[in-house]
Structures are given as structure tokens and as C-alpha cells.
LUMDOZA-298617 format. One record per residue (C-alpha): chain; y, x, z. Coordinates in steps of 0.02 Angstrom, whole numbers. Last residue first. Layout:
<drenlos>
DRENLO mol  north   east     up
DRENLO   A      Y      X      Z
...
</drenlos>
This chain:
<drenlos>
DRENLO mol  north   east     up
DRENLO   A  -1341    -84   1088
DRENLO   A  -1157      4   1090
DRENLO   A  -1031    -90    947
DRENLO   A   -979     38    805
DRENLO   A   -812    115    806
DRENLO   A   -685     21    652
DRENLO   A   -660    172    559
DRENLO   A   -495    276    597
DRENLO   A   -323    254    592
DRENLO   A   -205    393    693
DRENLO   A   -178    322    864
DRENLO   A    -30    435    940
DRENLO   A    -11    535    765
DRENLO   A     39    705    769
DRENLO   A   -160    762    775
DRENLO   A   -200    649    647
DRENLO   A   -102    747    525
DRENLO   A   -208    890    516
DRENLO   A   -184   1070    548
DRENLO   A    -39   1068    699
DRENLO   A     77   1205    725
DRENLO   A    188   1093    825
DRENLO   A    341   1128    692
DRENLO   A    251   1128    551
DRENLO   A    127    968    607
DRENLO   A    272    885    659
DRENLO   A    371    890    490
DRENLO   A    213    839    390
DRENLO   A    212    682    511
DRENLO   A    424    655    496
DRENLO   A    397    640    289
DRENLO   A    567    660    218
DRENLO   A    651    543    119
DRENLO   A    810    577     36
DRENLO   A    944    497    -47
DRENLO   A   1129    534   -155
DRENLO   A   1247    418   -198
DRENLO   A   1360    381   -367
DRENLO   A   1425    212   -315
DRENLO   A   1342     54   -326
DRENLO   A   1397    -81   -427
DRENLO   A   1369   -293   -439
DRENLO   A   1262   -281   -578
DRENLO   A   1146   -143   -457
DRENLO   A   1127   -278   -321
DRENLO   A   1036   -400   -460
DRENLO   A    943   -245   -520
DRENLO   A    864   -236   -353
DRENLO   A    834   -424   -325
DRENLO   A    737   -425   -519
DRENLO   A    643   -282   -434
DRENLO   A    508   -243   -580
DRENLO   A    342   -174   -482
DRENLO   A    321      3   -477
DRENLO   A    143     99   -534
DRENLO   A     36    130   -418
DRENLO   A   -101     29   -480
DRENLO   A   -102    122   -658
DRENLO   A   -219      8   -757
DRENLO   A   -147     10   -929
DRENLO   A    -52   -146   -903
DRENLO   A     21    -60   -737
DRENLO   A     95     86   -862
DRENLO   A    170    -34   -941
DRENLO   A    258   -121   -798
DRENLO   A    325     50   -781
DRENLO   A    406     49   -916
DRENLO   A    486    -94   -876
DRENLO   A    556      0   -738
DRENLO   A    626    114   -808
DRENLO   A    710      0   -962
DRENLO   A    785   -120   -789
DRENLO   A    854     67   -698
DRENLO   A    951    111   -868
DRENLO   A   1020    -47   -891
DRENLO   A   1063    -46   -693
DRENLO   A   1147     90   -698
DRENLO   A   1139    162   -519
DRENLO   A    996    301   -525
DRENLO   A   1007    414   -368
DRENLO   A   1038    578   -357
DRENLO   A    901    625   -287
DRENLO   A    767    687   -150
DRENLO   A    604    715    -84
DRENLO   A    523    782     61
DRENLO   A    401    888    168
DRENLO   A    278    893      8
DRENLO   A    142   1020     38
DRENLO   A    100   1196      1
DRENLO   A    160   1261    177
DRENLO   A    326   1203    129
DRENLO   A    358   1098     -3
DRENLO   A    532   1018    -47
DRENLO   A    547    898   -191
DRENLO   A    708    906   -289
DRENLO   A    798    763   -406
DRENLO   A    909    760   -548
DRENLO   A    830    709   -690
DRENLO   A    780    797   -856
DRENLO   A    773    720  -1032
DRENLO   A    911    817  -1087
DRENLO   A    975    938   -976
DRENLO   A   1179    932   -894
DRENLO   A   1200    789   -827
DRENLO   A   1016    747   -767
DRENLO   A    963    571   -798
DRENLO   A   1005    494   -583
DRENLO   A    822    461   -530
DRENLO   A    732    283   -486
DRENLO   A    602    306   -620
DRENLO   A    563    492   -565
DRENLO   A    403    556   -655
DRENLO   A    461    494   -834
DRENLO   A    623    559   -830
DRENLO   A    567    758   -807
DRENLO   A    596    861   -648
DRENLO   A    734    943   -610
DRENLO   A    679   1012   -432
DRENLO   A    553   1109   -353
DRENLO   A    666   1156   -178
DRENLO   A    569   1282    -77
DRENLO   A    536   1311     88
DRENLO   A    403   1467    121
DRENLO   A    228   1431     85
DRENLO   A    250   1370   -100
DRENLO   A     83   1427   -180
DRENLO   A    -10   1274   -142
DRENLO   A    108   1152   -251
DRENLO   A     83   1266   -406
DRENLO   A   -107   1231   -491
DRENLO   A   -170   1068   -448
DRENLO   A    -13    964   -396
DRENLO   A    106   1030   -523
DRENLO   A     -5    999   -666
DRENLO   A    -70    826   -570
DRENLO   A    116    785   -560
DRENLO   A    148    831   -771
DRENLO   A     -3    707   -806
DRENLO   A     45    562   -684
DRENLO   A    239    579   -770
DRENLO   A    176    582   -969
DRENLO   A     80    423   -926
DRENLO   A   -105    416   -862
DRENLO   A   -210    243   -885
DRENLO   A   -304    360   -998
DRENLO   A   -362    461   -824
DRENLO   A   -357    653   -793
DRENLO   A   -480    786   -749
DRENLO   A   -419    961   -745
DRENLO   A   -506   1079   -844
DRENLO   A   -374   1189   -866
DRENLO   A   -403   1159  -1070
DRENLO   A   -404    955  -1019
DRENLO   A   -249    974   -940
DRENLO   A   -170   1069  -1092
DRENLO   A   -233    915  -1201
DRENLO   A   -142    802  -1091
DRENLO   A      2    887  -1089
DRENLO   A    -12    851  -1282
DRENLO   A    -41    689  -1273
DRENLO   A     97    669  -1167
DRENLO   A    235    737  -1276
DRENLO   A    273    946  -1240
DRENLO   A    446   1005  -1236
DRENLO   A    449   1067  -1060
DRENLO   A    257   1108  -1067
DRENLO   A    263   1309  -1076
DRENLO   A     95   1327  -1014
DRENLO   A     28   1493   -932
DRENLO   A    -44   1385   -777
DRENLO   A     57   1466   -627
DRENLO   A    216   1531   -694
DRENLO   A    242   1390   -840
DRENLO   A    203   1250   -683
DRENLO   A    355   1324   -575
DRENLO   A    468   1362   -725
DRENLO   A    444   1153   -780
DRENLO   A    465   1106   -580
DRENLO   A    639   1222   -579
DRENLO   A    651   1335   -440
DRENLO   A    757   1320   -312
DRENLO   A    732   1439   -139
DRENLO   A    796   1392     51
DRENLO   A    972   1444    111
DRENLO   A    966   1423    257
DRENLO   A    827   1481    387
DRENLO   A    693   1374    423
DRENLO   A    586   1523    402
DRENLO   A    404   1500    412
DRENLO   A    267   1619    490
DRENLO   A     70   1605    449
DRENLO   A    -68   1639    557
DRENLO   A    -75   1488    605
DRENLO   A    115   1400    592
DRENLO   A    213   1497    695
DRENLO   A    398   1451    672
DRENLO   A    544   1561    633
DRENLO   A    704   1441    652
DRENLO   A    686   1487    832
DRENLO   A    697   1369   1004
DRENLO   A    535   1273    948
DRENLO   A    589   1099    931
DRENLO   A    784   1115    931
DRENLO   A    799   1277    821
DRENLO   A    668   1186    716
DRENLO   A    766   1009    706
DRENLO   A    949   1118    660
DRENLO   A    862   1233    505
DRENLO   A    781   1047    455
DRENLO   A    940    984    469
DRENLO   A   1056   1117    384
DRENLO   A    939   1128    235
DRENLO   A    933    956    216
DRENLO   A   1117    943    184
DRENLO   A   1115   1103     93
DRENLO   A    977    989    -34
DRENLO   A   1074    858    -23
DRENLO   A   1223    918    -75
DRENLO   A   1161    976   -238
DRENLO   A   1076    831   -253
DRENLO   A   1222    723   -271
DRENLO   A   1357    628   -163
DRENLO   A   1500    502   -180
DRENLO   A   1381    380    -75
DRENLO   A   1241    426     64
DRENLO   A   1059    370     73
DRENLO   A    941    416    208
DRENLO   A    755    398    217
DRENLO   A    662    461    387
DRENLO   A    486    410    323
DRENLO   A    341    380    477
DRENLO   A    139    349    419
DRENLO   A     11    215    413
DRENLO   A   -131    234    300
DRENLO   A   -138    411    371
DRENLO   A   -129    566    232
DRENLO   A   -106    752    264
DRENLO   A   -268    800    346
DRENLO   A   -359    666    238
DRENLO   A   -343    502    206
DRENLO   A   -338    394     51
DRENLO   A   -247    254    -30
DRENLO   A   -185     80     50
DRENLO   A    -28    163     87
DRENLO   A     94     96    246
DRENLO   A    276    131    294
DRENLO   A    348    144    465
DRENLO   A    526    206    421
DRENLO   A    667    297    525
DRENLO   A    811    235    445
DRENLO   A    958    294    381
DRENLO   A   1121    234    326
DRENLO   A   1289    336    227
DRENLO   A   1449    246    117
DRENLO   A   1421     69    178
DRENLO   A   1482    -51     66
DRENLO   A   1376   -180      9
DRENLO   A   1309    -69   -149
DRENLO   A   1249     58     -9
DRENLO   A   1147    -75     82
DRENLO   A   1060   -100    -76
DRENLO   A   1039     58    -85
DRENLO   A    946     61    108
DRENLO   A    852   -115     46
DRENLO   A    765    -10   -124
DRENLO   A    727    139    -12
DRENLO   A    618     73    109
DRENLO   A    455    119     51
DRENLO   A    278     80     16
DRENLO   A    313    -90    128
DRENLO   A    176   -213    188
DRENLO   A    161   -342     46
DRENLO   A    186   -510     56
DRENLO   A     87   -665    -49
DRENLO   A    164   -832    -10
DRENLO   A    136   -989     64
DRENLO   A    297   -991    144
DRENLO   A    210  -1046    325
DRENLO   A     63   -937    269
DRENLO   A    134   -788    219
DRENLO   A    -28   -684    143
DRENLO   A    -64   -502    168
DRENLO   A    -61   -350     35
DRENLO   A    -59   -169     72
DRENLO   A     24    -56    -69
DRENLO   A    -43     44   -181
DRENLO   A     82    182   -226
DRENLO   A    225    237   -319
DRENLO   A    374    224   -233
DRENLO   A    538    124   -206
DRENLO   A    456    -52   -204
DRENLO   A    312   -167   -126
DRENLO   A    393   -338   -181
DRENLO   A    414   -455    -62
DRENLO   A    436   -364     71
DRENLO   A    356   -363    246
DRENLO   A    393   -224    348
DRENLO   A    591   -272    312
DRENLO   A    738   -143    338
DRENLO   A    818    -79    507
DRENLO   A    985     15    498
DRENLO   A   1048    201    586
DRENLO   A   1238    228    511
DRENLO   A   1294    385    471
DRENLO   A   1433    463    519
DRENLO   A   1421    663    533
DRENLO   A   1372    664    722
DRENLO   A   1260    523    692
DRENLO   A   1135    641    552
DRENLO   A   1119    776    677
DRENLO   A   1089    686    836
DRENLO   A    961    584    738
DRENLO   A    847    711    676
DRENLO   A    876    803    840
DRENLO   A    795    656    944
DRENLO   A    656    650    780
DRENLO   A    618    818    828
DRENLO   A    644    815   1031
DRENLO   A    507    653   1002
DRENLO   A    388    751    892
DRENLO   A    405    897   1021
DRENLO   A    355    772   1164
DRENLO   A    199    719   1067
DRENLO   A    131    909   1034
DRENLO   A    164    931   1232
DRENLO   A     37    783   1264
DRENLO   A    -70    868   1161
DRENLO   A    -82   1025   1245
DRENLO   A   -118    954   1402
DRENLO   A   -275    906   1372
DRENLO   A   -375    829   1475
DRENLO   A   -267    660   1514
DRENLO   A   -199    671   1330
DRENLO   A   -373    646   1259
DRENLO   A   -420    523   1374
DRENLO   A   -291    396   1324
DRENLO   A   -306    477   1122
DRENLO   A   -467    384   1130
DRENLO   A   -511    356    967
DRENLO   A   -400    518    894
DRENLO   A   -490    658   1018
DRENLO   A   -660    575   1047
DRENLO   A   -694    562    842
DRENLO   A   -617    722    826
DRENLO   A   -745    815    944
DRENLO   A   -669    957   1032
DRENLO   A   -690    910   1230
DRENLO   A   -736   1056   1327
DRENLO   A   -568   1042   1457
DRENLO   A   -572   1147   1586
DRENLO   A   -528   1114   1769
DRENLO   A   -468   1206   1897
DRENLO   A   -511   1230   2089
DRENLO   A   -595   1381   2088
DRENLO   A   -696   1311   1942
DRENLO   A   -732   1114   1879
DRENLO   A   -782   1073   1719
DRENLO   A   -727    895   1615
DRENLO   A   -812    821   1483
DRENLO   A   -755    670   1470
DRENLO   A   -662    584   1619
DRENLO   A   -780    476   1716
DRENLO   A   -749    281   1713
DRENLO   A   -702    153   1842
DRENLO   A   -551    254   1893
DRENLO   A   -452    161   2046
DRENLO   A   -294    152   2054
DRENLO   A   -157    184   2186
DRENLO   A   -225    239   2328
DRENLO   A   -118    293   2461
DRENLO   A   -114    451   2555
DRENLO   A    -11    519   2723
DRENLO   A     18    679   2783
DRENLO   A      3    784   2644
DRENLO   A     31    966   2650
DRENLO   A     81    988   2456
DRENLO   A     75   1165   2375
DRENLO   A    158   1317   2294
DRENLO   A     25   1441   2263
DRENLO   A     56   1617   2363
DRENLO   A   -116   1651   2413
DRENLO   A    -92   1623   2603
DRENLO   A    -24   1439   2538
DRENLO   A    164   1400   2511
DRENLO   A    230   1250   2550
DRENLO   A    294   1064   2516
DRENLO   A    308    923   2635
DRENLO   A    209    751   2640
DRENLO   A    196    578   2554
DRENLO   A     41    547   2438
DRENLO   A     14    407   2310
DRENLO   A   -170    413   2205
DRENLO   A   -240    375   2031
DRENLO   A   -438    404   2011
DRENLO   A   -481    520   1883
DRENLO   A   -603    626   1996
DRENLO   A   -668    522   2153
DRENLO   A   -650    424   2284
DRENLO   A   -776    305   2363
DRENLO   A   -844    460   2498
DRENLO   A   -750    597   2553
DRENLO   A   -580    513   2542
DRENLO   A   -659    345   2582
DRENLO   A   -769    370   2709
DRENLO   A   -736    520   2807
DRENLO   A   -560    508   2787
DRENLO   A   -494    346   2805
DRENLO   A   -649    317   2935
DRENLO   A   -570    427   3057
DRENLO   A   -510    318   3200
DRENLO   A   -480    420   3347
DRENLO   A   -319    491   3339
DRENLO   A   -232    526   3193
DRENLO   A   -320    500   3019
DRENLO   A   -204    563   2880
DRENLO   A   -154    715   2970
DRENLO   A   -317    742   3067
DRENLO   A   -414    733   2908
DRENLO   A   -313    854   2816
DRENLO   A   -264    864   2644
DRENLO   A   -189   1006   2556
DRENLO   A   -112    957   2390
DRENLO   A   -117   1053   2213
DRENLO   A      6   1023   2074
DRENLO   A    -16    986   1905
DRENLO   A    100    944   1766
DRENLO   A    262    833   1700
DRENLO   A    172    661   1702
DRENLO   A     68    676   1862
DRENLO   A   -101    772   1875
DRENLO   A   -169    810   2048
DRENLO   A   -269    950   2110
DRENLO   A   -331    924   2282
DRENLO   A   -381   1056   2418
DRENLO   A   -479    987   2570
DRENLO   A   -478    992   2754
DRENLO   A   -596    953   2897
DRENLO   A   -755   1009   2793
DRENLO   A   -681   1106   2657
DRENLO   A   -717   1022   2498
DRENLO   A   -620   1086   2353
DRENLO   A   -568    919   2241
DRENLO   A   -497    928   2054
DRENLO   A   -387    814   1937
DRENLO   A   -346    661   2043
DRENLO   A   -237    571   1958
DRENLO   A    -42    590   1995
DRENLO   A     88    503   2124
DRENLO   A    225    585   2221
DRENLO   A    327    573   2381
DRENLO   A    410    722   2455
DRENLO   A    472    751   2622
DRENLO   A    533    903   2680
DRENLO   A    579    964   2520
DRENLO   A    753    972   2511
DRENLO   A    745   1089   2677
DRENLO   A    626   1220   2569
DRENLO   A    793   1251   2464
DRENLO   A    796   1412   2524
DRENLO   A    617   1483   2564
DRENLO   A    595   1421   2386
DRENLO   A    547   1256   2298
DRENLO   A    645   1233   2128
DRENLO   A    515   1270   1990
DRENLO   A    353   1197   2071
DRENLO   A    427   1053   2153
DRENLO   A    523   1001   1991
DRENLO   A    366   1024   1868
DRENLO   A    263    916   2005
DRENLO   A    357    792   2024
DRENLO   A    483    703   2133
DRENLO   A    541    540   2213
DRENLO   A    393    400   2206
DRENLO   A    430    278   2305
DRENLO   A    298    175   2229
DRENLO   A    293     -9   2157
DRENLO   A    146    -64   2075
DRENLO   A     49   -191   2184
DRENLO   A   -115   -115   2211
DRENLO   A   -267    -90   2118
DRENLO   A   -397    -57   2230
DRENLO   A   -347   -153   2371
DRENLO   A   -412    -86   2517
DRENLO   A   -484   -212   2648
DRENLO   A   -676   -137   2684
DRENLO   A   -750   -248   2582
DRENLO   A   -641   -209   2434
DRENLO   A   -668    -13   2444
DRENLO   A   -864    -44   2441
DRENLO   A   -855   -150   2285
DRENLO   A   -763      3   2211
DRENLO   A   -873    109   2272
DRENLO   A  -1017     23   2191
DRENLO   A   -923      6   2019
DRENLO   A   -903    179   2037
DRENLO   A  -1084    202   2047
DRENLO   A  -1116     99   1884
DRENLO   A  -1006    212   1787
DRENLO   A  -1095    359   1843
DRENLO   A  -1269    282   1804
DRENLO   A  -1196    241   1607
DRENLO   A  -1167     63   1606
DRENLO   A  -1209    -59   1457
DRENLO   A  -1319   -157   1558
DRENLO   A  -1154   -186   1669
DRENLO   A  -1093   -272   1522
DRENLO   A   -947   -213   1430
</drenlos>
């Protein structure tokens, strides 16, 4: 950015920071810091007991807040853990005669945002706030731009930032101000943390899979497409990882997982990014059935860890993560909320019952597409509480175990909470006959113009002819996860640096 480009703020600092150069002090010094405390710990251990331990503490934080006093000033600084407010006296970090420190660059060339290092003693002010006397100050880094939007009362500062566009583009600022979102973004870690506590302690094995794949399989979707150019080849950025974790299975190992970055060139809204996180795990000798308690045990384990409860607020709603969770077959689900009996229906008849609930469907549409926009439309809303849809027919599940017991059926669940899918599950197909007629037929459905249909994975069925055993799989989506258990409304807010549109250049 030019300085042509700078706000009159921005320009001042500039000044001061020219100002802070002639006068010897490195603006951006080198980075090491004693620091040996924060301001969480300070706050919940200092008492008149344990005031010894804190006879000399040495912390860093950005300046927040600044009460001018003449001699003396209250600071509010803003470290990692929290805030915590400082006392600073010109005769302490100016003895004797010399007072330029203070006068001139404390009162003068520093300002909100900028990053300081203090060393002094804790105590208690007349109005009972735990405090920092500081005796000697350091700067650390200087701010070159204001923080948005920021209010200043009694020593506090508010935060009237709510535009989405600031929020996700510069999530940096956003997490300064707002301390709320940093806390959203240590729950998703203490989630996936529990995630992965719970699934080591039985066994399984964590694995990485390719980005790039050759073939963009294991769901439906549109995948992302780049070029190779050493092999001269076209790659695709991966839908899924499920195809590599069974193939892992039919080498030998009886349970991996993987936490998955996956990308889908399709459409965003609050419960679609381009870019998003699977956790995927595969386990042999097992079937739905045992999934599904599996998963109930996890996600019962993940909110306990999260939010201390396996009630969670979610708006004004409450869910129970508490096991056992409902089943309800997909075919009963649609029958209760259309009318429609469509379990022995062919697709042009589905069709025709789409078109009645005026809901608008495509040619290129098999049986499958038709029975998910049913489901999609008219039931998934409904399911607040967890529930397990399951048993859903052949030609929506081309990688699914053919149920044992109901014709045409296969065994696989999807759980939705809060209307949504949280995740979905089978017993997984392993003859490869079976698996190479599936997915020829869905090289069909790509002739008719379905560009999320699945790709034929020669590779795949390759691993297959060699035997895997009867397993079981899930993926669950760890966004949709986060938002339940961070009570958040849209998935950008669970997202670091959700996607957005490339911002447009300042003129």
C-alpha cells in the first residue's frame, strides 16, 4: 500500500514510527522475551498468600486501553489467555532526571494495538482489581494500523464490529476484538483433541492420504481440477478420502482414520465452504450397527469434553448428545413427511411424485438424486435431536454393503442433527463385481450430465480382487460438529479463513 492509500491515522503512525527510529528504539525488536506468566494465571492464582510468587512478573500483550493520569497511567493489555490491567508510573520507568521514556514515547508515539514487554509485581488496586505495578517497559511491536472499531469506557473496550465481510477477511483483527471467537477456535481444537483421544484409546491407527488424486473418488461431487506439469497430467483435489483408507484396510490394518481436508467446487452457504475438514474412519469385522453405538459414544464423549454437558445450547434450541440416539428408516422418514409411500416406486414414478410436491428436478436425475431431493426438501429439517436415517435404497449409496436382510436396500445411516447431515456411515461394499456394476452405473448417470457422479476406480477394484474384509466407515463433518457444539449459525464462523471473493483493490 502506498502512502496515498493511507487513512490520516495510518499516516500518523507512520510518523511516530519514524520518530521512534530517530530517537534509537527499534521498533520491531529481536524476538526473544522472558516472558514468564499471563494474564489468566496472575488473575486466578494471586492472593495475599501466594503474593511472594509474584514479585516479579514478566509479560507481553497489545495495548488494549490507556487512562491518562498525568504522572501515572492505567493500561489494559491483551496477551493470549486474557486481559489484565498495568499501572505505570513515570518515576518508575524514568528514575532520576531523564524523563523522555515517558513523556515522549509512552505519552506520545504509542498507541492502542501496539505490542509491548513489561516487568514488575502484581497487586491489588483500592477497587479490588488485580493489577501490574510496572517498573520497567519494552516495546515490542509497533501497530501501524488502528484496530476496527474499537470504544473506549472506564477503561474497557467494546467491540462494534459485526460486518461478515470484516469478520472472515480479516479473521487477524477479528480475533484481537473479539474474544469470543478466539474461544470458538479453542473448542474446535479440545473437539478434534477428544476426537482423537477417543478413537486411539480403542486402536486405531491415524494415516495421511493424497490431496491430489488421480481420480476424485468416494463421493459424489464436483471436484477441483489442476494440472501436473512435471507428469503432464490432469489431478484433481480430493472429494474424499475414503477409497485410500479401504484400501488401507485390504493391506491389513483392521481400523485408520484421518482427519481430512477435502475440497467441493459447488456452493456456499452457512453449511458449505469450498474447503472443509472430514474425520473418516474405517474399521474391519464390523457393520453399521456398530457404528452407529460407536458414533454415539464419541459424539456423547466430544460434547462432554467441549462444553462439560452432553446438553448443548444451540440458540434457543437444546440437544442431547445423550446415547442412545433415534433410527428411523429414510423410506418411513419421507412417507411421514410428504404422504408418499415410494419404497416400491421406479424412478419415473418418484419423479412424478416430485413433480406433484412441486419440487423441481433435473432429467440427468437417477432414482438416487430424486429419492435425496425427497429427503432433502421435505424431512431433513425436522430432525433436531440426533437421529440415525438409515437403510437407504442401492441407487443412492454406490459404495454400500446390499442390505442382508431387505431387498434392494443398503446398509448405511446418515445422522442429522439440527436438520443437517453431521455424518454418514456403512457397511461397506467389498465385492468387487458388485462395486465395478455400481460404478458403471454411475458412468451413466455422467453421460446424462450428472457432474457429481463417481468416476470408475480401476485402482479401487484392483485392491478389492485382492479381498477386503467385511468393515464398517464413517465420515463425519468436524465444521457442522463445531458449529453444534460452539453454538455457531454459519459455518464460516468455525473456519480460521473461510473462502471468500477475491476483495477488490482500493483506488
Amino acid at each position: 500500500m502506498s502512502n496515498t492509500h493511507l487513512s490520516e491515522q495510518e499516516q500518523l503512525r507512520r510518523e511516530k514510527l519514524a520518530e521512534l527510529i530517530i530517537m534509537g528504539i527499534e521498533p520491531y525488536p529481536a524476538p526473544l522475551f522472558p516472558v514468564n506468566t499471563d494474564s489468566v494465571t496472575i488473575k486466578e492464582q494471586f492472593n495475599e498468600s501466594t503474593k511472594q510468587q509474584f514479585e516479579e512478573v514478566c509479560l507481553a500483550g497489545r495495548i488494549m486501553s490507556v487512562r491518562d493520569m498525568g504522572k501515572a497511567n492505567f493500561c489494559v493489555i491483551q496477551d493470549s489467555k486474557g486481559r489484565i490491567q498495568l499501572y505505570i508510573r513515570r518515576d518508575d520507568i524514568c528514575p532520576g532526571e531523564d524523563k523522555s521514556l515517558y513523556d515522549i514515547v509512552w505519552k506520545k508515539l504509542l498507541d492502542i494495538g501496539d505490542i509491548i514487554g513489561i516487568k514488575g509485581y502484581v497487586f491489588t488496586t483500592k477497587t479490588g482489581e488485580t493489577s501490574v505495578h510496572v517498573k520497567e517497559l519494552s516495546l515490542l511491536c509497533k501497530s501501524l494500523r488502528p484496530l476496527p472499531v474499537v470504544k473506549e469506557a472506564e477503561g474497557q473496550t467494546f467491540d462494534a464490529v459485526t460486518d461478515p465481510e470484516f469478520k472472515y477477511r480479516q479473521r487477524y483483527a477479528d480475533l484481537i476484538i473479539n474474544a469470543d471467537v478466539k474461544e470458538t477456535f479453542i473448542k474446535r481444537t479440545k473437539m478434534i483433541n477428544s476426537i482423537r483421544e477417543f478413537l486411539n484409546a480403542q486402536g486405531a491407527l491415524e494415516v495421511d492420504t493424497p490431496v491430489l488424486q488421480s481420480i476424485p473418488g468416494g463421493a459424489a461431487a464436483r471436484p477441483f481440477i489442476t494440472h501436473h506439469n512435471a507428469l503432464d497430467i490432469p489431478l484433481y483435489l480430493r472429494i474424499a478420502n475414503e477409497l485410500y483408507l479401504k484400501r488401507l484396510i485390504v493391506g491389513g490394518f483392521d481400523w485408520v482414520y484421518e482427519f481430512s481436508r477435502n475440497f467441493r467446487n459447488e456452493g456456499m452457504d452457512r453449511t458449505h465452504n469450498p474447503e472443509f475438514t472430514i474425520l473418516e474412519f474405517y474399521t474391519a469385522y464390523k457393520d453399521y450397527f456398530w457404528m452407529m453405538e460407536q458414533t454415539e459414544q464419541l459424539l456423547e464423549k466430544a460434547a462432554v469434553d467441549v462444553t462439560g454437558n452432553t446438553e448443548v445450547k444451540l440458540g434457543e434450541k437444546s440437544i442431547s448428545f445423550k446415547a442412545p440416539f433415534k433410527r428411523l428408516p429414510i423410506f418411513d422418514a419421507i412417507k411421514e413427511y410428504t404422504g408418499f409411500d415410494i419404497s416400491r416406486m421406479n424412478e419415473e414414478q418418484i419423479r412424478s411424485v416430485c413433480r406433484q410436491l412441486k419440487l423441481h428436478v433435473e432429467d440427468s436425475m437417477g432414482k438416487g438424486k430424486l429419492i435425496d431431493e425427497l429427503f432433502g426438501a421435505f424431512c431433513e429439517k425436522n430432525f433436531i435431536q440426533p437421529t440415525f436415517i438409515m437403510d437407504y435404497p442401492v441407487e443412492m449409496s454406490p459404495l454400500t454393503k446390499k442390505h442382508r436382510d431387505k431387498q434392494g436396500l443398503v446398509e448405511r445411516f446418515e445422522l442429522i442433527i439440527n436438520g443437517k447431515e453431521i455424518a454418514n456411515a456403512y457397511s461397506e461394499l467389498n465385492d468387487p463385481i458388485d462395486q465395478r456394476e455400481r460404478f458403471e452405473e454411475q458412468a451413466k448417470l455422467m453421460e446424462r450430465g450428472d457432474d457429481e457422479a463417481m468416476f470408475i476406480d480401476n485402482d479401487f477394484l484392483r485392491a478389492l480382487e485382492y479381498g477386503m474384509p467385511p468393515t464398517s466407515g464413517i465420515g463425519i463433518g468436524i465444521d457442522r460438529l463445531c458449529m453444534l457444539l460452539t453454538d455457531s449459525v454459519s459455518i464460516q464462523d468455525v473456519l480460521l479463513f473461510p473462502q471468500m471473493r477475491p476483495e477488490k483493490e482500493e483506488v
